[in-house]
VEXDODREN-670879 format. One record per atom (N, C-alpha, C): residue number from 1; atom name; x negated, y negated, z. Coordinates in Angstrom, 2 decimals, decimal comma, m for minus. Atoms other than C-alpha are relative to their C-alpha. Layout:
BEGIN
<site NUM CA <X Y Z>>
...
This chain:
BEGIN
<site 1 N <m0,85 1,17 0,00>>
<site 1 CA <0,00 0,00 0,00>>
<site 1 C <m0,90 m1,24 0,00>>
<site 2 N <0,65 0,80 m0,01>>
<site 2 CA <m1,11 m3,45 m0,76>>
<site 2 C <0,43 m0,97 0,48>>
<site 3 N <m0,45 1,58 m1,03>>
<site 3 CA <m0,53 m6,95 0,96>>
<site 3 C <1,50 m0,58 m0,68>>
<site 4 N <m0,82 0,29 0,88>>
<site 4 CA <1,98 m7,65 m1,96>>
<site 4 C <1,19 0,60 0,61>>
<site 5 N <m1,11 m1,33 m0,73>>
<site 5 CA <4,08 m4,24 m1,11>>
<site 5 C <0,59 m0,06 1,18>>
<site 6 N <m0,65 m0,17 m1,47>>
<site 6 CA <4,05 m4,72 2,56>>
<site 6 C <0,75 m1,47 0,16>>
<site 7 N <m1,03 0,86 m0,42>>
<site 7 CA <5,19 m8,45 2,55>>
<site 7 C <1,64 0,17 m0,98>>
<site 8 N <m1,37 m0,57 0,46>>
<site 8 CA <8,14 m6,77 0,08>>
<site 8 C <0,71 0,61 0,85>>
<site 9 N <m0,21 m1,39 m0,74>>
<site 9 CA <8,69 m4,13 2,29>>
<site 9 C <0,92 m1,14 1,25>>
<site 10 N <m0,19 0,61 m0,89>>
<site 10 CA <9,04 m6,71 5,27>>
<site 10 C <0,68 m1,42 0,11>>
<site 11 N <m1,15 1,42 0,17>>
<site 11 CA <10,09 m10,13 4,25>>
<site 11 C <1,28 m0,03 0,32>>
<site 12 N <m0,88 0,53 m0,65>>
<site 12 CA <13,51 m9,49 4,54>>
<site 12 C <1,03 0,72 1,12>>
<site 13 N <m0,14 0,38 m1,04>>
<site 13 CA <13,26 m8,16 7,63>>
<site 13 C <0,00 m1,03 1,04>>
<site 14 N <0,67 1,13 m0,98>>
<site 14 CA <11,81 m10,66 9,06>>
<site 14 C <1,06 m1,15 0,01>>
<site 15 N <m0,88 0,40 0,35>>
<site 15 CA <14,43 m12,91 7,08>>
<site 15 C <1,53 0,05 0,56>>
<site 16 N <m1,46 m0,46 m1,16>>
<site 16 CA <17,36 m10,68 8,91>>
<site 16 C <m0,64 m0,83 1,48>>
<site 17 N <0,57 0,84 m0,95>>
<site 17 CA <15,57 m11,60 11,71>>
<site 17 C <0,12 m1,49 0,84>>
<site 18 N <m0,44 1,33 m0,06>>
<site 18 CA <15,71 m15,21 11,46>>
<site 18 C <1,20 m0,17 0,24>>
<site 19 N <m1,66 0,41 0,25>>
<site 19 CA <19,24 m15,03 10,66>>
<site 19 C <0,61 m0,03 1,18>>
<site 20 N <m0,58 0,07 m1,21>>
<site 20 CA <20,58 m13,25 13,31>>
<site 20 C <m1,03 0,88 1,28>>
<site 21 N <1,12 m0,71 m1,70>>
<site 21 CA <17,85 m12,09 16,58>>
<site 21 C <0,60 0,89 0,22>>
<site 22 N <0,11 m0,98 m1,05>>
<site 22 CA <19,85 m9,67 18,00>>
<site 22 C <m0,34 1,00 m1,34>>
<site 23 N <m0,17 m0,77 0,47>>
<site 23 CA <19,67 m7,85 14,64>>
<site 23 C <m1,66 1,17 0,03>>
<site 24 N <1,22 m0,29 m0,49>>
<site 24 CA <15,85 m7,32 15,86>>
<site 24 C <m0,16 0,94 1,27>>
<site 25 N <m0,18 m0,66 m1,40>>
<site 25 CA <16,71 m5,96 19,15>>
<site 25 C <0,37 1,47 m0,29>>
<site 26 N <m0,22 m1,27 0,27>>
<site 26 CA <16,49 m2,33 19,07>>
<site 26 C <m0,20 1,09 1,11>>
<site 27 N <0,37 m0,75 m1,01>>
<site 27 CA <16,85 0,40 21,94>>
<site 27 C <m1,13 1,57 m0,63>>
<site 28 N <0,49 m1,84 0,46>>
<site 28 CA <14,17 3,46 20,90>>
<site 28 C <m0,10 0,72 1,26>>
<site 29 N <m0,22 m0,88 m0,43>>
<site 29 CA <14,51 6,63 22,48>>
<site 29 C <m0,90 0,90 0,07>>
<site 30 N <0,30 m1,17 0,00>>
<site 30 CA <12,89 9,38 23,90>>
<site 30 C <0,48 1,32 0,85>>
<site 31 N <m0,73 m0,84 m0,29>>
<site 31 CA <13,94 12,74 25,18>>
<site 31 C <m1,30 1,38 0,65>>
<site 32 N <0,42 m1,39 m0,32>>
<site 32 CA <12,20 15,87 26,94>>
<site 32 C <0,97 0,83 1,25>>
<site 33 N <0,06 m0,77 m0,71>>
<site 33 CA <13,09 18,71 28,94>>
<site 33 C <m0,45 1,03 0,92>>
<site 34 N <1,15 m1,14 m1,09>>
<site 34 CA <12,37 21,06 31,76>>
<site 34 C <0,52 1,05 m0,09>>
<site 35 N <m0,27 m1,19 0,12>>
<site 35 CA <12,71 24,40 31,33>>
<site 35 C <m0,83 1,20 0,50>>
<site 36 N <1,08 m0,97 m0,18>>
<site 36 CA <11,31 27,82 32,21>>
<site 36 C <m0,65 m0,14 1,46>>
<site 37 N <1,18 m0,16 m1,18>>
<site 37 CA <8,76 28,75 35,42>>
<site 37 C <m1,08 m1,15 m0,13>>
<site 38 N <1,21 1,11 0,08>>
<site 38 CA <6,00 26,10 34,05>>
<site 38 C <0,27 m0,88 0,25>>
<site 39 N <m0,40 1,59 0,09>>
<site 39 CA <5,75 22,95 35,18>>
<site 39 C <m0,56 m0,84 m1,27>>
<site 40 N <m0,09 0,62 1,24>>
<site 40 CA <6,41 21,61 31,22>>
<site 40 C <1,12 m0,86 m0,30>>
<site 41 N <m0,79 0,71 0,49>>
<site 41 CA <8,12 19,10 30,28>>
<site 41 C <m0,22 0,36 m2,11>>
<site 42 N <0,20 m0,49 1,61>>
<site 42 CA <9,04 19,91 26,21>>
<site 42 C <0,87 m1,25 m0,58>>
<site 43 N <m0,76 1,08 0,47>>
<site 43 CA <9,48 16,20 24,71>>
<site 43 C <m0,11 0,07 m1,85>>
<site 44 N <m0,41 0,04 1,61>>
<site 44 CA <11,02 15,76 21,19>>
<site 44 C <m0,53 m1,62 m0,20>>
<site 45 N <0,98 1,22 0,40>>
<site 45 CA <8,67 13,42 19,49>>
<site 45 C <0,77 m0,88 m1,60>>
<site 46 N <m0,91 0,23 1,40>>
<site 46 CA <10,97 13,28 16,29>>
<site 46 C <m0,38 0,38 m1,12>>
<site 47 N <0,78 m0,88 0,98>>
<site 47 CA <8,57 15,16 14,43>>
<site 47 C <m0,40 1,67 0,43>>
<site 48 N <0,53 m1,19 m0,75>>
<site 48 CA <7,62 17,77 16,64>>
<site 48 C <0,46 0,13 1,34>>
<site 49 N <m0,17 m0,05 m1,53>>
<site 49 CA <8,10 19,33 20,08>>
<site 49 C <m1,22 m0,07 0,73>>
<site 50 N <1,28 m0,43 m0,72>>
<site 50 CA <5,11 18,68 22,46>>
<site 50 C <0,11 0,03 1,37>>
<site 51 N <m0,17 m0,20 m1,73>>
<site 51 CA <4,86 20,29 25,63>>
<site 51 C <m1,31 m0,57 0,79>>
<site 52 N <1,24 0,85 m1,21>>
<site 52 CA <3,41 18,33 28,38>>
<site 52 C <m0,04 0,68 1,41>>
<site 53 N <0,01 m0,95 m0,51>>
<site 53 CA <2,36 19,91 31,03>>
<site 53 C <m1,22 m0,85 1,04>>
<site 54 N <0,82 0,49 m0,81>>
<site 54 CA <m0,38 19,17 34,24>>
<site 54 C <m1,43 m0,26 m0,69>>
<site 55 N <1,47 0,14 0,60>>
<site 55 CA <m3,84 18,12 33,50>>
<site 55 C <m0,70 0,90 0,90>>
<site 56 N <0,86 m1,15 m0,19>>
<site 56 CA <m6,48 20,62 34,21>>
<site 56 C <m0,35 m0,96 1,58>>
<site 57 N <1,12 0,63 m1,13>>
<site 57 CA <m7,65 18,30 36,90>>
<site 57 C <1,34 m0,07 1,55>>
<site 58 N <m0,95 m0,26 m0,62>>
<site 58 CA <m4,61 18,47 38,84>>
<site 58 C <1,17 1,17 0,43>>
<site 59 N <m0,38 m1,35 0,15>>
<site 59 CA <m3,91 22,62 38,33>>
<site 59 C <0,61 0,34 m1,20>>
<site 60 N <m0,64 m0,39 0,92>>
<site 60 CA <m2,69 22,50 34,76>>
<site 60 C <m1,26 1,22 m0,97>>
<site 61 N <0,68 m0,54 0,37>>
<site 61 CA <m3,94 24,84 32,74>>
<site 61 C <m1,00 m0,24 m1,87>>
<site 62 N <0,84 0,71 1,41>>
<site 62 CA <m5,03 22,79 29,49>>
<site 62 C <0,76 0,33 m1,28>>
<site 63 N <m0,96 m0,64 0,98>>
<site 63 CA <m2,52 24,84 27,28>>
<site 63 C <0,66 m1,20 m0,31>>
<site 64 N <m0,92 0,57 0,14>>
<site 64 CA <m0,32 22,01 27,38>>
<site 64 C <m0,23 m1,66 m0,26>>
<site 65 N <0,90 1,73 0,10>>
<site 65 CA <m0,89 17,83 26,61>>
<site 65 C <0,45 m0,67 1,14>>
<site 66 N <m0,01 1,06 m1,36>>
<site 66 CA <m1,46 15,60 29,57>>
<site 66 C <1,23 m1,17 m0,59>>
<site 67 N <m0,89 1,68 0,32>>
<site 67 CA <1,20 12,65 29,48>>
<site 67 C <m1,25 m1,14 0,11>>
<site 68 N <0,77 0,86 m0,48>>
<site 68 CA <m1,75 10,51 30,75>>
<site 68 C <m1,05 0,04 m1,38>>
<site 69 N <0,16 m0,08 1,36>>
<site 69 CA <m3,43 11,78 27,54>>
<site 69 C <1,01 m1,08 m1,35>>
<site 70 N <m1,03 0,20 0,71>>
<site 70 CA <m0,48 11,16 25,46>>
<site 70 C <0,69 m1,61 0,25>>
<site 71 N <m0,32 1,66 0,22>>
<site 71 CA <m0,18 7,15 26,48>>
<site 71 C <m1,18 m0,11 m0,90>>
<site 72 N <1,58 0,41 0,44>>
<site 72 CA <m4,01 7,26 25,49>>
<site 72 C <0,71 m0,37 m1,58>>
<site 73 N <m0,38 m0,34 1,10>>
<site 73 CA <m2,76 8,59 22,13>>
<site 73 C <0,74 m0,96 m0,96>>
<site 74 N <m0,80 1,17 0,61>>
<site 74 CA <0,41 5,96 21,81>>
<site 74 C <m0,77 m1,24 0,05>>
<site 75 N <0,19 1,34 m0,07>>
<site 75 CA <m2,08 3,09 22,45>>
<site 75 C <m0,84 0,65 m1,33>>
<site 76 N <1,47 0,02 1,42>>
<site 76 CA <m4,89 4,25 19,45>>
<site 76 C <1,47 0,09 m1,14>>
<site 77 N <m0,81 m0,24 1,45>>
<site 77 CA <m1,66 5,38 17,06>>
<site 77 C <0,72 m1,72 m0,50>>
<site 78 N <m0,83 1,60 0,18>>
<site 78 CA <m0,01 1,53 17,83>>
<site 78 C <m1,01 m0,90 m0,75>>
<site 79 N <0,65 0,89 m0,22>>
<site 79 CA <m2,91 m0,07 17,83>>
<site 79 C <m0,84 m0,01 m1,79>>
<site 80 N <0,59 m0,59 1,20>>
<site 80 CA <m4,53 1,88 14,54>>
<site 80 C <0,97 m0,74 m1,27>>
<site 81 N <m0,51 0,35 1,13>>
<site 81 CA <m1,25 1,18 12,34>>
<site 81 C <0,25 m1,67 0,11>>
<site 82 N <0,34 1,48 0,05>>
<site 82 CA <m0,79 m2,55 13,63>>
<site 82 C <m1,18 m0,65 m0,46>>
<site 83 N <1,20 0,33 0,45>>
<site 83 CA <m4,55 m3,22 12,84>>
<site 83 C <0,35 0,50 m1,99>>
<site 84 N <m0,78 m1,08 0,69>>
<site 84 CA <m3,56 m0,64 9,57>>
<site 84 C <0,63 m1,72 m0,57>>
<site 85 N <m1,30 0,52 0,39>>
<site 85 CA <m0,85 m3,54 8,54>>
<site 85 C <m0,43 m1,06 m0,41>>
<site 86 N <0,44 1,24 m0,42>>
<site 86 CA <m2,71 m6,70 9,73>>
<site 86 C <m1,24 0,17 m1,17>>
<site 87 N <1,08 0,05 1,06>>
<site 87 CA <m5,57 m5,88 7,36>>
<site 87 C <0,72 m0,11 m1,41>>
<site 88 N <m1,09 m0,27 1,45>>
<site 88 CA <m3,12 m4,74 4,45>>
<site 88 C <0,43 m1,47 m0,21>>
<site 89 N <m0,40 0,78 0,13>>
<site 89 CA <m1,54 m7,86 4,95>>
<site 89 C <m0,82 m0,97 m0,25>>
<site 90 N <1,28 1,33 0,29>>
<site 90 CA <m4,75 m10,34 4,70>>
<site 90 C <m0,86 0,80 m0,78>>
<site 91 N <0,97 m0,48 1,13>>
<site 91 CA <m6,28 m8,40 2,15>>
<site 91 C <m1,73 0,63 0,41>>
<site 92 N <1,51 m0,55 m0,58>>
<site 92 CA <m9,57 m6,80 4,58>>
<site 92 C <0,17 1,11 m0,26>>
<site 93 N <0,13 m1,37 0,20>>
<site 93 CA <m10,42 m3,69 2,99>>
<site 93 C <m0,93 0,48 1,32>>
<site 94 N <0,90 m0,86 m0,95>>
<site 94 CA <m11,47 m1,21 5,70>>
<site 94 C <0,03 1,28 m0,32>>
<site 95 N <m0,03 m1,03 0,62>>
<site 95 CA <m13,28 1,23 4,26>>
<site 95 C <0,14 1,19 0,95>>
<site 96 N <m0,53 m0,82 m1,47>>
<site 96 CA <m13,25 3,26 7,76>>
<site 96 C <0,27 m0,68 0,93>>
<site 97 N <m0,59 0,58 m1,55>>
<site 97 CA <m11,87 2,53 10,89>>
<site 97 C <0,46 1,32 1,05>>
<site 98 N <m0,30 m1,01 m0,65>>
<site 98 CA <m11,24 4,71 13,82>>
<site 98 C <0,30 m1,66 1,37>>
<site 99 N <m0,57 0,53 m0,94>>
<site 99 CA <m9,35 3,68 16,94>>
<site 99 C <m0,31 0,65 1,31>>
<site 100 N <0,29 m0,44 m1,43>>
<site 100 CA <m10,32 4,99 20,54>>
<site 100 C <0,24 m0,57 1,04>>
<site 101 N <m0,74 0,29 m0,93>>
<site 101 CA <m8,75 4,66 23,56>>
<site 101 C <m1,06 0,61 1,21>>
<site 102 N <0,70 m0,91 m1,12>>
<site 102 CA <m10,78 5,93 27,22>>
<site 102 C <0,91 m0,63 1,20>>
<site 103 N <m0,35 m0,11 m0,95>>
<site 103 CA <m8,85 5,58 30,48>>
<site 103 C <m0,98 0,69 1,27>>
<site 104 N <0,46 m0,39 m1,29>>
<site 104 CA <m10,03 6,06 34,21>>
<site 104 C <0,88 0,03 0,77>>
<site 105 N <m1,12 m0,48 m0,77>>
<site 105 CA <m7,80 8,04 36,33>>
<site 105 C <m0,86 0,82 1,54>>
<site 106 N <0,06 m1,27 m1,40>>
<site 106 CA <m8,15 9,29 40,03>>
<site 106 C <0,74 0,49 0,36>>
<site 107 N <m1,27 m0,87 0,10>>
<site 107 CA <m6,21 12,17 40,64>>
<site 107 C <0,26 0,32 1,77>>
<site 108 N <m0,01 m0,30 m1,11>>
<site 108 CA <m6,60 11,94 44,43>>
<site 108 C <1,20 m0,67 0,17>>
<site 109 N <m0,96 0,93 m0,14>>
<site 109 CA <m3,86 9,30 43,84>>
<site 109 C <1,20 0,88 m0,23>>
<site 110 N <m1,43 m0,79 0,60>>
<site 110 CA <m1,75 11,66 41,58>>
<site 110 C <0,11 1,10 1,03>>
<site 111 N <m0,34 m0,94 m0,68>>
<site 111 CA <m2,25 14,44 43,76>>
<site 111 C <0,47 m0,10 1,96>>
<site 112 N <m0,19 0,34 m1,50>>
<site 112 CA <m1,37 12,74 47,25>>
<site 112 C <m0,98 m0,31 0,83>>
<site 113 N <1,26 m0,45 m1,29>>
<site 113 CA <m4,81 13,35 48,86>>
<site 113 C <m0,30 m1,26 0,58>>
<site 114 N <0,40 1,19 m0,83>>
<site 114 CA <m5,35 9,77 49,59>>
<site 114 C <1,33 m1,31 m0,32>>
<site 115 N <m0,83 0,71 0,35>>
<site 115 CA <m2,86 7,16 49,78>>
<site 115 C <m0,45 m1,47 m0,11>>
<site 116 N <0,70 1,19 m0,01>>
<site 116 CA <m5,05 4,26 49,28>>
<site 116 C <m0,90 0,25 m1,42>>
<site 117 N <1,14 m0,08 1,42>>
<site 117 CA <m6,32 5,64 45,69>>
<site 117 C <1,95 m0,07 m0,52>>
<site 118 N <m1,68 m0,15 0,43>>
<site 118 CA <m3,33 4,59 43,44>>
<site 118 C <0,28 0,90 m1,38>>
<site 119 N <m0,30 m1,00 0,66>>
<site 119 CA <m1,48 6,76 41,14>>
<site 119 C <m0,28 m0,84 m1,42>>
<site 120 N <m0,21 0,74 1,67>>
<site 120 CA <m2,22 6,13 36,96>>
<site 120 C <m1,48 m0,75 0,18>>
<site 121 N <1,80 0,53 0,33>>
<site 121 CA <m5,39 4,44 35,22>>
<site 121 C <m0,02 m1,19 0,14>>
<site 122 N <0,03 1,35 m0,51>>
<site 122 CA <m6,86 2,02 36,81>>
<site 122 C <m1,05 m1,02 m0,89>>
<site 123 N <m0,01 1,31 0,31>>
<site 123 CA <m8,29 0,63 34,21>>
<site 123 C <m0,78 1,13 m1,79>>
<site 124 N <m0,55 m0,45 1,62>>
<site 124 CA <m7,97 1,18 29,64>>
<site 124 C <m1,48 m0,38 m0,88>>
<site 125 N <0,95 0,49 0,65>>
<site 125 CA <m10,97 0,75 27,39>>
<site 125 C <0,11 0,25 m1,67>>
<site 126 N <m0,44 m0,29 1,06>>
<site 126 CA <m9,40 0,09 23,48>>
<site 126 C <m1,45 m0,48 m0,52>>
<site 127 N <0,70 0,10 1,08>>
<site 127 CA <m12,15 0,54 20,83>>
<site 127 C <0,30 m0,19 m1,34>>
<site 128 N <m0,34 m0,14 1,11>>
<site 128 CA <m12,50 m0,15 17,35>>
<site 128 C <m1,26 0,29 m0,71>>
<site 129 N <1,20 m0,28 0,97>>
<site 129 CA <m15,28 1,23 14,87>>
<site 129 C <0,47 m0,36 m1,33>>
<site 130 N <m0,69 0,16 1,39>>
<site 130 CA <m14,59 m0,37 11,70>>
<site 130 C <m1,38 m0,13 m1,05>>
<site 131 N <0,91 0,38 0,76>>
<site 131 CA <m16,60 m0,39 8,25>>
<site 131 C <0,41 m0,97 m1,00>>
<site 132 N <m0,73 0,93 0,56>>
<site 132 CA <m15,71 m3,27 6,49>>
<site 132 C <m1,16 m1,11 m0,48>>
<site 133 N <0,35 0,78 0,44>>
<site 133 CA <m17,26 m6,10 4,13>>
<site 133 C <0,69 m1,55 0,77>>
<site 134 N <m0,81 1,30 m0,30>>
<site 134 CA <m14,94 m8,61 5,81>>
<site 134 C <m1,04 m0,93 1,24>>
<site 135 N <0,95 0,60 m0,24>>
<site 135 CA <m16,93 m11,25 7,65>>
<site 135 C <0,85 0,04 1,64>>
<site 136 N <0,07 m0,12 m1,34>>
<site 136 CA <m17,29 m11,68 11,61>>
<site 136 C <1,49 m0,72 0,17>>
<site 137 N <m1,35 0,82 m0,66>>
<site 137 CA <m14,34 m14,48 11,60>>
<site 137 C <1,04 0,92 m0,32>>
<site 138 N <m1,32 m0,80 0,16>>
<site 138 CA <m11,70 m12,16 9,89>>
<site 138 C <m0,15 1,26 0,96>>
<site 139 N <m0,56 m0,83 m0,88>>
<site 139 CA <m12,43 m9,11 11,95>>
<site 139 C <0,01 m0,53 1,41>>
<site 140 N <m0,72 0,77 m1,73>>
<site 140 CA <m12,21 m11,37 15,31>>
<site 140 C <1,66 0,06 0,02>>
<site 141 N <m1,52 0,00 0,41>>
<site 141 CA <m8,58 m12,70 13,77>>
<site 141 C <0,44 1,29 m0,48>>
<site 142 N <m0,31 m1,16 m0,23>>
<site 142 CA <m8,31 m9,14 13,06>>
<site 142 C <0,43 1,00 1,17>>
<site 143 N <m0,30 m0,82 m1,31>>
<site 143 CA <m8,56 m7,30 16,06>>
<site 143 C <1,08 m1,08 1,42>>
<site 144 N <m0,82 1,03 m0,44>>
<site 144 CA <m6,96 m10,51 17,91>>
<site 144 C <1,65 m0,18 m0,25>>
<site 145 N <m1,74 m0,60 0,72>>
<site 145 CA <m3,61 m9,97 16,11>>
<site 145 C <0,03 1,20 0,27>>
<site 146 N <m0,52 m1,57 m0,10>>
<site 146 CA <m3,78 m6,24 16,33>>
<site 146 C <0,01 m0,36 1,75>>
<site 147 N <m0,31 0,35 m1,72>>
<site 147 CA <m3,68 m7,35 20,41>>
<site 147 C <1,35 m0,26 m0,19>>
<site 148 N <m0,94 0,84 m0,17>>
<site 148 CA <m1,35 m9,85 19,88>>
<site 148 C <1,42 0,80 m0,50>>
<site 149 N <m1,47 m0,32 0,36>>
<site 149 CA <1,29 m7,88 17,98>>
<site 149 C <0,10 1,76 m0,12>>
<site 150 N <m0,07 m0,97 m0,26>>
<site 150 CA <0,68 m4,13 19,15>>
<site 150 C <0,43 0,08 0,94>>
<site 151 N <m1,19 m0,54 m1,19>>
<site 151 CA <3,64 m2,70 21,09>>
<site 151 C <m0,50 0,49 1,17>>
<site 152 N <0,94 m0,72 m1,24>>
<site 152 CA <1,68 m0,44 23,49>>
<site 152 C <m0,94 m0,78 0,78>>
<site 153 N <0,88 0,88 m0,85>>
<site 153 CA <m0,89 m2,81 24,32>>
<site 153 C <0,24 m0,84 0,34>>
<site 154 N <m1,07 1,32 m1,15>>
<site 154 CA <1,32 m6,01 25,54>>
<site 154 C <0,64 0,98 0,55>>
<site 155 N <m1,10 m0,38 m1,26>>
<site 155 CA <3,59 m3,52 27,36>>
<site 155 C <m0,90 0,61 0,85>>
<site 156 N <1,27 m0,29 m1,68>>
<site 156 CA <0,47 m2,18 29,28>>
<site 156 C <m0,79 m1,26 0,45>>
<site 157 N <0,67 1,60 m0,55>>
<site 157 CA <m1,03 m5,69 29,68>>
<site 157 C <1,01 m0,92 0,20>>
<site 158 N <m0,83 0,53 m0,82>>
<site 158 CA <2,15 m7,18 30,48>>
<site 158 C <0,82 0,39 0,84>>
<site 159 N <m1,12 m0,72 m0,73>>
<site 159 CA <4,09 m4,51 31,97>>
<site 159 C <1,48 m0,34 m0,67>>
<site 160 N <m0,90 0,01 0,96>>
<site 160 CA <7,58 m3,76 30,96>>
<site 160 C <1,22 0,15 1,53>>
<site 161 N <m0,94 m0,68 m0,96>>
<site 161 CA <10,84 m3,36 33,72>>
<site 161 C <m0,14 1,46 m0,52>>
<site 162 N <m0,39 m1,38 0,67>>
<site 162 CA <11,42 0,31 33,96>>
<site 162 C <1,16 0,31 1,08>>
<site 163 N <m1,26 m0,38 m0,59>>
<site 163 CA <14,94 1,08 35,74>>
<site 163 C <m0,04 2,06 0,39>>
<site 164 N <m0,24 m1,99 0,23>>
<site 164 CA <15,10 4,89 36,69>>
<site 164 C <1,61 0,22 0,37>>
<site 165 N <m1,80 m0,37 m0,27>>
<site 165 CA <18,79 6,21 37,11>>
<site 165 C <m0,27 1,83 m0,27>>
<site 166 N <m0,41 m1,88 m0,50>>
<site 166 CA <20,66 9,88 37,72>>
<site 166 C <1,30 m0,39 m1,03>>
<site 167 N <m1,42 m0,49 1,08>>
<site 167 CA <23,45 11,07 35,10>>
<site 167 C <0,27 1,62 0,51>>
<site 168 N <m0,70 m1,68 m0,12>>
<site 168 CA <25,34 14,53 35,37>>
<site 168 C <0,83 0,03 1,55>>
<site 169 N <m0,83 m0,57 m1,14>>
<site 169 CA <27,16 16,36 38,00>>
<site 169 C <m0,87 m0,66 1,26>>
<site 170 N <0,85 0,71 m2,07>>
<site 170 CA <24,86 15,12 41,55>>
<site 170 C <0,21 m1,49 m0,08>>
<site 171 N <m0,75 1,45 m1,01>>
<site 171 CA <26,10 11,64 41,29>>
<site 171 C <m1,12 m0,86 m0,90>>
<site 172 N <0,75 0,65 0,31>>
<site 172 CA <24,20 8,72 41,52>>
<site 172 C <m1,34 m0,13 0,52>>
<site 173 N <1,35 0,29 m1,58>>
<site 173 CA <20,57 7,94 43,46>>
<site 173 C <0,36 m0,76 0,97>>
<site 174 N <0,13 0,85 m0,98>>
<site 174 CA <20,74 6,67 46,68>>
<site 174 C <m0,65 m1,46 0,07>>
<site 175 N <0,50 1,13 m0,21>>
<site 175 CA <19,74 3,22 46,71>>
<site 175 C <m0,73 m0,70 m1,31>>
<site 176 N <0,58 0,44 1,21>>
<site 176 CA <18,98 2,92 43,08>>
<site 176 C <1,89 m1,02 m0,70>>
<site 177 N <m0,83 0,49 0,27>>
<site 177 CA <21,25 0,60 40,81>>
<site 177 C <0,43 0,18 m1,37>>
């Protein structure tokens, strides 16, 4: 696809957009289940089923993909096709590029053992290896936009509300709203 294609492709979204905002507003969805003796969760990705399952470091047995993995994953795949778009769109050929993600997790947190180590990574390290003719200022304004307008990485650097709730037969949660 070329810069041409994608502002076809997009213009009149963007155009709806303008018009009317909420037509921008969109709830996406995801879905897993628990099933079986393992502790697996089996989430429908919309392409595939992937079972998630404990990390080795916390008694899983590796068979299965870490969730803590699997943010890693949604920040390089966001971050890859926004960059991916942002180039397409300003004309920077990149002849390679790779995206890498590293996280630091203590599991003394996840696993209870200390309650003064907190649960989740305490702290994200997004890479980019790119090969590219494009000069120092465009891949700055490059990677600077792929910040600025990658989903995953403002909702982990700004945080997002997250509401939890109960559906089915047991009611509602106690003290939830």
């Amino acid at each position: 696809m070329n810069s041409e294609e994608l502002r076809d492709i997009q213009s009149p979204l963007k155009d709806r957009y303008l018009e009317d905002p909420k037509a921008g507003q969109i709830t996406l969805t995801a879905r897993g289940r628990l099933s079986g003796d393992d502790v697996v969760c089996r989430v429908e990705t919309g392409r595939t089923v992937v079972e998630a399952g404990l990390h080795v470091a916390t008694g899983g047995s590796g068979l299965h993909a870490c969730s803590a993995n699997m943010l890693l994953d949604a920040l390089v795949a966001c971050a890859g096709v926004t960059m991916k778009a942002i180039a397409t769109a300003q004309n920077i050929e990149l002849r390679c590029a790779e995206v890498r993600a590293e996280g630091d997790i203590d599991f003394r947190g996840t696993l209870g053992v200390s309650r003064e180590v907190p649960v989740g990574f305490s702290r994200i390290r997004l890479k980019f290896v790119l090969d590219s003719d494009a000069s120092a200022e465009q891949i700055d304004r490059l990677i600077t936009l792929t910040e600025r307008y990658c989903v995953v990485y403002q909702t982990l650097t700004k945080g997002a509300q997250v509401a939890v709730a109960l559906e089915g037969p047991t009611g509602t949660l106690p003290g939830r709203r």
